[in-house]
N, C-alpha and C positions, 0 to 999 in steps of 0.2 A: 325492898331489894329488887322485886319483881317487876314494880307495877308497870304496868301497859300490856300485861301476858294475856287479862281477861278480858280486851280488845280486839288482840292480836289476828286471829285465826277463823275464817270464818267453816263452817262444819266441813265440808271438804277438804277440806289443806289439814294436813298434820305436820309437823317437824320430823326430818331425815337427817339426821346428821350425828355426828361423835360427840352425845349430849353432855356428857360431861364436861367435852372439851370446850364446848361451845357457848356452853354458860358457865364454867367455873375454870378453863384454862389449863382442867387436869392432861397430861399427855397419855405418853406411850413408853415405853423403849425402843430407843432404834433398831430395827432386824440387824438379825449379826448376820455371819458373812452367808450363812448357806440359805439365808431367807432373801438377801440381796439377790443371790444369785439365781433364785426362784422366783421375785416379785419384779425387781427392778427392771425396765426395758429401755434401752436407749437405741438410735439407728448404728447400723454398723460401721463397724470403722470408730467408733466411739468407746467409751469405757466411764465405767461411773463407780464411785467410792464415798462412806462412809468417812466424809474429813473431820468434823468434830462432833463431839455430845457433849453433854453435861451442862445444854445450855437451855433454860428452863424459859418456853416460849420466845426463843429468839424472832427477831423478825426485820427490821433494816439492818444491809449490809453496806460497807463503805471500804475500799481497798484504798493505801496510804500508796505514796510512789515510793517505797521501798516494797510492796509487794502484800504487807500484811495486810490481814482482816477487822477490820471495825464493823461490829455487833449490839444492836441494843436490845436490850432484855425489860421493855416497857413493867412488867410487871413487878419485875425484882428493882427497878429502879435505876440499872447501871446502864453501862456501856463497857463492855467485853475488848481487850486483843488480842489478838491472835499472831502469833509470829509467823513467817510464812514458813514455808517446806523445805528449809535448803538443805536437811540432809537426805530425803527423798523418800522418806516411807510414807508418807502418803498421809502427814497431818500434821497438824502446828508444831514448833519445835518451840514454843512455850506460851502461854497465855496467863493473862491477871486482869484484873480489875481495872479499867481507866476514871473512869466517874462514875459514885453510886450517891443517893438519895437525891434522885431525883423524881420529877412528877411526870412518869410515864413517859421517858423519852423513845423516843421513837427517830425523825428521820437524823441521818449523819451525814454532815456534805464538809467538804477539805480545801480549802483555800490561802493558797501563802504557805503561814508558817500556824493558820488558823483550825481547829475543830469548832465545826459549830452543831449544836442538838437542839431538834424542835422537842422539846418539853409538850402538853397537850396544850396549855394554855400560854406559853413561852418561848424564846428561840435565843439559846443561852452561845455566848463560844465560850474557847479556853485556847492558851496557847499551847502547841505541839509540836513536838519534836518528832518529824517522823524518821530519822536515823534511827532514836534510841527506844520508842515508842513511846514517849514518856509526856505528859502533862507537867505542866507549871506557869503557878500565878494561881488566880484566882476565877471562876467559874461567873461569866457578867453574863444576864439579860440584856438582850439590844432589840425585842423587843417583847413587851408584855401586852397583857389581857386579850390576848385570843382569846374566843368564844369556846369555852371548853364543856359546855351543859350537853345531857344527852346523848344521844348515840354519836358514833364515827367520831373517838377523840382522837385519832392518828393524824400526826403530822408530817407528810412528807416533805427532804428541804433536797436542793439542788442547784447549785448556781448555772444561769445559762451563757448562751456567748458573749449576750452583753455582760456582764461581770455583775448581774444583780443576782438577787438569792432569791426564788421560788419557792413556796410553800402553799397547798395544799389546806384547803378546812373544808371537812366533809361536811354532810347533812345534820340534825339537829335531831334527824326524824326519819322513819320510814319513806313517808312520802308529804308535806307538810308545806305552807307558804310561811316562810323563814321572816323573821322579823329582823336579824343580823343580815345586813349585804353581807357581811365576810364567809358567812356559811354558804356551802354549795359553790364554791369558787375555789380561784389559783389566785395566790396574790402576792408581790415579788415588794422588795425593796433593794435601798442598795448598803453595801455590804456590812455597812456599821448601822441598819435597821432601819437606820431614817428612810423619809420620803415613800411610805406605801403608798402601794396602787393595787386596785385591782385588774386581774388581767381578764381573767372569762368567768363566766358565770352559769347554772344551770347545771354544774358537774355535781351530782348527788354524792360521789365521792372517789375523787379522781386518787389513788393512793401511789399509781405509780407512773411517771413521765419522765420524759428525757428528749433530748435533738438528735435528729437525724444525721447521721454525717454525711459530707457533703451539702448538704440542703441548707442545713440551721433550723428547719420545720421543727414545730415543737409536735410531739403526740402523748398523749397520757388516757391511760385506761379509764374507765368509768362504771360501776357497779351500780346496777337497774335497782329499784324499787323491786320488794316483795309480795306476797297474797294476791298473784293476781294469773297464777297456775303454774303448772308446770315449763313451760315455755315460750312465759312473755312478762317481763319483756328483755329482748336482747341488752346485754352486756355492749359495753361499747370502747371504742378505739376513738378519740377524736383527736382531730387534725387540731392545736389549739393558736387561734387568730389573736391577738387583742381588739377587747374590746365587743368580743363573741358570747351569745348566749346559744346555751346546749342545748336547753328544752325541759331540762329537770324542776320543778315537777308537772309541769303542765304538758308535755309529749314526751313519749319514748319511740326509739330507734328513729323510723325515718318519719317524723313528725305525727305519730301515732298517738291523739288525744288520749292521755290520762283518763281515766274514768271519773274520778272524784274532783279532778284540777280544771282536764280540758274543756271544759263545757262554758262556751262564751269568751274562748280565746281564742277566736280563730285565727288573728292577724298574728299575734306572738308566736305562734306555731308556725304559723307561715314562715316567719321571719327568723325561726330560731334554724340552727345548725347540724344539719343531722350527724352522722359518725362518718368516721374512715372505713370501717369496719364494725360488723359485728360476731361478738360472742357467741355459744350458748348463753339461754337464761339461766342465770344463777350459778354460774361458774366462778363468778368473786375475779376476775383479775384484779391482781393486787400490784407486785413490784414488777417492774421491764426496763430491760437496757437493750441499747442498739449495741451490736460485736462491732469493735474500732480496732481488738489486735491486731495487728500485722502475720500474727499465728492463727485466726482464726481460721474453724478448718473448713475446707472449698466445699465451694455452695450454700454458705451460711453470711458470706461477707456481706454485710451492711444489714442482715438481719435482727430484727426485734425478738429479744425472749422474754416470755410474760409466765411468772406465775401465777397459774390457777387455782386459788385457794381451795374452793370445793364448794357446792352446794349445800343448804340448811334447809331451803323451802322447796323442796321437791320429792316425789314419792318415788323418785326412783333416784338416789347419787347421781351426781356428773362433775365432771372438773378435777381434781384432785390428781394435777398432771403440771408438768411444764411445756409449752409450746412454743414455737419458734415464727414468726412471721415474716413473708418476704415480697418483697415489691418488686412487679415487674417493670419492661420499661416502660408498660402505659400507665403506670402507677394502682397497678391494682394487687392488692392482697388477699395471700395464701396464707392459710397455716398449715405448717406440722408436727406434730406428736415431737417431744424432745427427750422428755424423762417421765413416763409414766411407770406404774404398780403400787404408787399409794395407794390407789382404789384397785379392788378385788373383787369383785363377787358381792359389791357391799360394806365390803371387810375396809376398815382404813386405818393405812401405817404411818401415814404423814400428810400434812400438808402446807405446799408449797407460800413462801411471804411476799421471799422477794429472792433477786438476784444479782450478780455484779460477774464480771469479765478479768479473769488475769493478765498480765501482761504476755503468759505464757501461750494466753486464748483459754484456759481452762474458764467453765464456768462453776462459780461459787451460788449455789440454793439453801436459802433458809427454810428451816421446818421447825413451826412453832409446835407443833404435835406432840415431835418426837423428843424435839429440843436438839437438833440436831444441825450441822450445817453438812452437804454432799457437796461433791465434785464432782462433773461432769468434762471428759477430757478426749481430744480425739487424738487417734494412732495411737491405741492399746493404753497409756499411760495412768489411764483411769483404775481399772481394773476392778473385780467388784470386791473390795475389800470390808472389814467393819473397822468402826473407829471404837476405839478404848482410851477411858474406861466408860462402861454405857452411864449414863443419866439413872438417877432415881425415879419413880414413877411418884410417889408422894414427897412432900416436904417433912416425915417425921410425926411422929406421935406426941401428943401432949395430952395424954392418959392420963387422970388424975391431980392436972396440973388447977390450980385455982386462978379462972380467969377475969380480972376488973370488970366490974363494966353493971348496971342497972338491968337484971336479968328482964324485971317483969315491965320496963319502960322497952325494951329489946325485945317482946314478944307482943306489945303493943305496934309496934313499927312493924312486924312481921305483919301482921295482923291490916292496917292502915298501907303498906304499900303495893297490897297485890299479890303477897308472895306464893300465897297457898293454889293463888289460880296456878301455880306452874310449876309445883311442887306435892302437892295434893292432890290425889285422885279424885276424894271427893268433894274436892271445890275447885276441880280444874274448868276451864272455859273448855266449849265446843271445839273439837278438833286437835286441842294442847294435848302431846301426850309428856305425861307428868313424870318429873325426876326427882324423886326421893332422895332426899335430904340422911343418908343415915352412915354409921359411923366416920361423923367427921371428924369427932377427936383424934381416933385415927389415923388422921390423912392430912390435918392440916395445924399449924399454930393460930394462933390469932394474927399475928403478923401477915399471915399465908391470908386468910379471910380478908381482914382489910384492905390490903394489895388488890384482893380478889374484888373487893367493894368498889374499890377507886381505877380501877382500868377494867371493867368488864367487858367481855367479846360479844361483839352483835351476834342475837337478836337482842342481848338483855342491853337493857337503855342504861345509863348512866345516871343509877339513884337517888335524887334528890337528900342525902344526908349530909349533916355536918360532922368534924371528927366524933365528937361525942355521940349522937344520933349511932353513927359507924362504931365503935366501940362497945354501946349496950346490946345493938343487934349482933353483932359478933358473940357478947354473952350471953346472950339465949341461946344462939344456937349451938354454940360450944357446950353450956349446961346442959340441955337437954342429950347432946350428943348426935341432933340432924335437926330436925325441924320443932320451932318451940313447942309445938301441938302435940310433939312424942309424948 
């Protein structure tokens, strides 16, 4: 389940982050209203609320041209709608299900009369009605066998202004030389799948992009390589060319040789791309839109807002904010501070995925933490409200329940993938600090577990199991009640 933990770390670096959340996708509940109004900060003139919960690791958002919100919940398998606000309290005025069992869909892009979802290994549409919000027909692949092995299975989609569709395939790996071209790139088709191309390359894993308005510039975020300290290497902004390499993995930031890659590349580094901008290190940007409302409020027009996930490999937190980026007219960029108080003191209440722009200018943030979606609104409208009714924090008890599955072939696989390096105290590697495995009957179904198997959140890799394989380890560790070794 684990393995690559007892690799991972070398004795200096230990993991910082919401462990739970980080390897098994457990959240939070969203702060009600008088914790918003204690944590939450936005600039003035601004107002922020609490629009939805009950949404369990949400993370791409998509707004239809009637106004409503498209949501996908990779782990549970769907895609969420949400109606919009039109009676004015300040949250969906109804939401349901639009498509479920699927394989961790992730990005949502709207075209015509078209929905399309990048699945991890897939890029499926369906027809939509967006008057009624409603689906009909049949759910088709246009196109298959993306490279889904490993880490970064998120697919980002997006069509740009030539009328083709963008997607997104992260790294494979940490830091690694990819034997797929398609990993570590952006790579577009047209709109019925045919005719792929690659567009740039080098991006370790570019999750969230978009055009400039006015310009047509494409930019997209890019999340650095780990283990290599507290503050290197930058997070990055790239301007994306066709036909451009970034530098991933053989340089970071401004052609900064790799340790392990760069050595005997000098010319590629020379010649590869540096960023528009950089990050802090390990701040994760994740989803960014450029504001195009006509409501957007002054001072912000044409500006980039980037979710910052939050840092994992750092001994001190950082990121766990949304920020705002803006170009002057010699084209150089600022950031600042848009929606921060997930992070505290350490303490964290959410963290940001992605984000999208209303037509009203409000903006919509995903929080896969909390399970949550916020609004961010300026001229008071915001207000620091909580959204009801809050999220469950576990998926339910299955206490006593008798689960399938080849218990002592499932503790064999425990045992063979690594697990205990990072869940074990005493068989964790140098520097892992380990997360106990205990009452999980408590806290999950085996449905919940195998979800959890098949869409893991970096740092954990994406475990080399078959359904079966995934089924018996689920029954060990269900029997035992946490780890098969209890």
């Amino acid at each position: 389940m684990l393995s690559g933990c007892n690799v991972l770390l070398p004795d200096e670096y230990a993991i910082n982050a919401p462990m739970l959340h980080t390897l098994f996708g457990i959240g939070t509940a969203p702060p009600d209203g008088s914790e918003i109004d204690l944590r939450m900060q936005v600039p003035p003139g601004f107002g922020v609320s609490l629009y939805a919960s009950d949404l369990p690791n949400v993370r791409a958002l998509a707004l239809t041209r009637e106004g409503d919100l498209l949501a996908s919940l990779p782990r549970e398998g769907r895609v969420e709608w949400l109606a919009r606000d039109a009676d004015g309290d300040g949250h969906p005025d109804a939401r349901r299900t639009l498509l479920s069992d699927l394989n961790r869909p992730y990005g949502l892009a709207l075209r015509g009369d078209w929905l399309y979802v990048a699945e991890t290994d897939a890029i499926g549409r369906i027809r939509f009605d967006a008057a009624t919000g409603h689906v009909a027909g049949p759910f088709e692949h246009i196109v298959e066998g993306l490279p889904a092995d490993g880490n970064h299975w998120s697919r980002t989609l997006a069509f740009g202004p030539d009328g083709r569709l963008y997607v997104s395939v992260g790294s494979s790996c940490n830091v690694c030389l990819e034997e797929d071209p398609r990993r570590a790139a952006i790579l577009r088709f047209d709109a019925d799948g045919r005719h792929p191309e690659t567009v740039a390359t080098g991006l370790r894993n570019s999750v969230g992009f978009d055009w400039q308005p006015g310009t047509g510039r494409l930019f997209a975020t890019d999340n650095g390589r780990d283990l290599l300290g507290d503050d290197f290497p930058p997070e990055e902004l790239n301007e994306i060319e066709a036909g451009k390499f970034y530098g991933w993995p053989i340089a970071h930031g401004d052609r900064i040789p790799d340790p392990d890659f760069g050595s005997g590349r000098e010319a590629e580094i020379r010649a590869s791309t540096p960023p528009a901008f950089h990050f802090p290190a390990h701040n994760a940007p994740l989803g960014m839109r450029f504001l195009r409302s006509a409501h957007t409020a002054p001072g912000y027009e044409g500006a980039a807002v980037v979710a910052l996930h939050g840092s994992w490999n750092r001994s001190r937190k950082d990121g766990y904010k949304v920020v705002s980026l803006h170009w002057d007219e010699a084209g150089r960029i600022t950031q600042r501070d848009l929606l921060t108080g997930f992070l505290v003191d350490e303490d964290v209440s959410g963290r940001p995925a992605d984000v999208v722009e209303g037509p009203d200018g409000a903006i919509y943030v995903s929080d896969d933490y909390a399970g949550a979606i916020w609004r961010i609104a300026y001229g008071g409208t915001g207000g620091r409200t909580a959204a009801a009714p809050v999220r469950r924090v576990a998926s339910g008890s299955v206490a006593g329940a008798v689960v399938p599955g080849d218990v002592a072939h499932g503790r064999r696989l425990f045992a063979e993938k690594g697990c205990a390096t990072c869940h074990d105290a005493t068989q964790a590697a140098p520097g892992v600090v380990p997360v106990p495995l205990r009452n999980l009957r408590a806290r999950y179904s085996p449905a919940d577990l195998d979800a959890l198997l098949r869409t893991p959140p970096p740092p954990m890799p994406v475990p080399d199991l078959d359904p079966v394989e995934r089924r018996d380890l689920v029954a060990a560790l269900l029997a035992a009640g946490g780890a098969p070794s209890n």
